[in-house]
N, C-alpha and C positions, 0 to 999 in steps of 0.2 A: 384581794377581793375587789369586783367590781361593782359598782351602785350607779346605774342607769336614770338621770334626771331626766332629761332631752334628749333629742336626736334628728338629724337633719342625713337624711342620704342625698347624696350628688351625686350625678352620675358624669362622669366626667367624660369628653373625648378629647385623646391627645393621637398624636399622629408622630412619624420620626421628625419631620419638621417643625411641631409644633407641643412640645414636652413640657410644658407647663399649664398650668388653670389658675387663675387669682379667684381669689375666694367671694365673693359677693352676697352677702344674706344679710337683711338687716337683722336678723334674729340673733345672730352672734356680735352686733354690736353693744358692749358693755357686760359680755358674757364670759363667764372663764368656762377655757376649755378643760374639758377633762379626760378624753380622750381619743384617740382618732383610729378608725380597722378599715381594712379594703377585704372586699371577700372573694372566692374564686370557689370552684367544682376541684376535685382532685383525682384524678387519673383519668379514665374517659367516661367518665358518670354526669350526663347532657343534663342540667338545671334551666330554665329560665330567670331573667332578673324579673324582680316584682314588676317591671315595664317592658314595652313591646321590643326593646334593640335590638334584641334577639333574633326580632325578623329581617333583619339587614345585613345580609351577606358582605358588606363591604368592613363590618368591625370584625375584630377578633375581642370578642366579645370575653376580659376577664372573669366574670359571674357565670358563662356560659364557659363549656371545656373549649379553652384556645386552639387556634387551627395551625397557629403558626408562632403565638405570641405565650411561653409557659412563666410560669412565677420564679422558675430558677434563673432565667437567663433576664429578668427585668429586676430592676429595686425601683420601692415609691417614696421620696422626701415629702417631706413637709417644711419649708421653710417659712416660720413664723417669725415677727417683728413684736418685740418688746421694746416700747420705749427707744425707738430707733435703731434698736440691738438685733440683729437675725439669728436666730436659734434653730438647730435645723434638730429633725428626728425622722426614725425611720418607722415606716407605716408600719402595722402588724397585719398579716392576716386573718381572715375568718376563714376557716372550708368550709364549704356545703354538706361535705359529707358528717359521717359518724364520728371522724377522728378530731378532738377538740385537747388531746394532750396538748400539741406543740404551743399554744394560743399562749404569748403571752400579756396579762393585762398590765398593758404599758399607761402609765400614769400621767397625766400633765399637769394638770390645775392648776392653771397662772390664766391670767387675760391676755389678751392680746392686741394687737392693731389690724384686724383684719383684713381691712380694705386694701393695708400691704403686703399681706399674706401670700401664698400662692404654692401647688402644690407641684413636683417636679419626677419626672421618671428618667431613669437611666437604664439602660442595656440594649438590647436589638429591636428594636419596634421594626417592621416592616409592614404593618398594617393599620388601620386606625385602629386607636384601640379604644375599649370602653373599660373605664373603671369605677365603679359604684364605692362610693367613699362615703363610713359613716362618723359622722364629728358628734359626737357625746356631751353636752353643755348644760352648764348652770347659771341661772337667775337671782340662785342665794344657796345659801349652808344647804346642805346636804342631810337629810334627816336622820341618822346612823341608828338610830332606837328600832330594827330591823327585826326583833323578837316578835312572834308569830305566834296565834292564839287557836288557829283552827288548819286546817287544809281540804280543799276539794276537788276532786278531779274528778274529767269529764274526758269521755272516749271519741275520736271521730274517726269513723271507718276508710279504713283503704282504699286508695283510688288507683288505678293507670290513666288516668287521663287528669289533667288540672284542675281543680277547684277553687273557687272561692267561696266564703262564708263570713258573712256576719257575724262576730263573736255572739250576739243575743240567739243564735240559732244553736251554739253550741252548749253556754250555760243557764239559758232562760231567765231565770229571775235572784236565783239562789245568792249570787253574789252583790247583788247593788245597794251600793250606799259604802260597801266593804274599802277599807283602805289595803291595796294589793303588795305585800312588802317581796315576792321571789314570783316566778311563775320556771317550772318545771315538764319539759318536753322529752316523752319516752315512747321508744316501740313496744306494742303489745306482743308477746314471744320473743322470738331470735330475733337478734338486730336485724335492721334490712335497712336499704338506703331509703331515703325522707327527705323530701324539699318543702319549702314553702316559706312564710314568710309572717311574723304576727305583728301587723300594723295597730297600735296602741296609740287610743286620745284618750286624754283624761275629760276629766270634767271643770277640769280648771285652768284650761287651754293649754294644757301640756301635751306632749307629741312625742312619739316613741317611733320611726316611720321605719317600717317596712323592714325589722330586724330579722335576721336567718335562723331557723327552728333550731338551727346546731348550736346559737348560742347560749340555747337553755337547757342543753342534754347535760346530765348527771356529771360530774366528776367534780372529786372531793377536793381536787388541789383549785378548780378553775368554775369556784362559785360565782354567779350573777344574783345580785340584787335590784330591784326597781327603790328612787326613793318612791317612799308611798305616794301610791298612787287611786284615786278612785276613779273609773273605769268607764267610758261611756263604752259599754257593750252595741249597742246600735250601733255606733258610729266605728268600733275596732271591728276590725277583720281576720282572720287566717286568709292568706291571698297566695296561689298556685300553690298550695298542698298537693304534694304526689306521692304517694309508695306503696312500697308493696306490702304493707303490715299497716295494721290498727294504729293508731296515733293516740296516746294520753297524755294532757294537758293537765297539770297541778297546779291551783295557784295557793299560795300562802297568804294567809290574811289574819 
């Protein structure tokens, strides 16, 4: 099970010369991590990342389907520093698409020295590459009392073209003040492919940045939790939502 406090995406460029990123965020100083994913499109199904890289012919853009650069022939380290110690672990993926079996939720929760941190790729790079990396982070305990008193869901209609949206335009008033313990992302009918991306502030300066709709699609072995969270709907978004089916949005509260 995973429980979602924080979250910071980096988008990282490494090139074959240059395979490394050192981590820099004071937001993860005195913070334990808790987990870390890179996400990618899978077969030839075009995504955009939540930012514009995409328009830059020069990356072989991970988030975006590689033109030269695929997930089989690269691995992503993370080489963290404990107490002078280096720990190394291997990133996990996200897909874009429907398929959220293989995903495993790999765990860390330790602290770390970030500032000596840094993140490293191995196999053929011949292009630059971009890699959008999300680091999962706590401030304190983890709120685990995740029992759920009501559910609401809200429809947002199919697009071919990308959208963004204000979460307040999606659920208007119904939810606020609500502490948010799950949110749940489904297609209306037959599966169909779905991008997008649900940017989450809270209202107590927490930050949820620019997670992938696939990581809130159904499956019983590969649940996600939020610690509770209450919501600044104004300020959250769904950002480049695309597909070819209805979108429903549950959140648990």
């Amino acid at each position: 099970m995973l429980i979602l406090p924080n979250c910071i995406l980096f988008n990282i460029e490494l090139d074959n010369q240059n395979r490394t990123y050192h981590f820099n965020d004071e937001r993860l100083k005195n913070s334990e991590i808790v987990s870390m994913m890179a996400y990618s499109t899978k077969n030839d199904f075009v995504a955009s990342t939540p930012y514009d890289y995409e328009t830059n012919p020069m990356f072989d853009v991970v988030a975006h389907y590689p033109t030269e650069v695929s997930l089989q022939n690269i691995s992503i380290y993370a080489k963290l520093f404990r107490k002078g110690v280096k720990m190394d672990f291997d990133i996990d993926i996200i897909n874009l698409g429907l398929e959220q079996d293989n995903r495993v939720d790999f765990l860390i929760n330790q602290q770390f020295e970030m500032d000596k941190s840094f993140l490293e790729v191995k196999g053929n790079v011949t292009n630059k590459l971009l890699i959008p990396l999300y680091i999962f982070y706590k401030t304190k305990p983890l709120n685990k009392q995740l029992e759920y008193n009501a559910i609401s869901t809200y429809k947002v209609t199919r697009t071919d073209d990308e959208k963004t949206l204000p979460l307040s335009d999606i659920v208007g008033n119904g939810l606020r003040g609500k502490a948010i313990k799950k949110i749940v992302v489904s297609s209306v009918g037959s599966p169909e492919q779905q991008t997008g991306f649900l940017d989450i502030v809270g209202k107590d300066n927490r930050r949820l940045e620019m997670l992938p709709l696939s990581l809130f699609r159904i499956r019983d072995t590969k649940q996600v939790y939020l610690d509770p969270i209450v919501i600044d709907y104004e300020q959250s978004k769904l950002v480049n939502f695309k597909g070819n089916s209805d979108l429903e949005i549950t959140f648990f509260h």
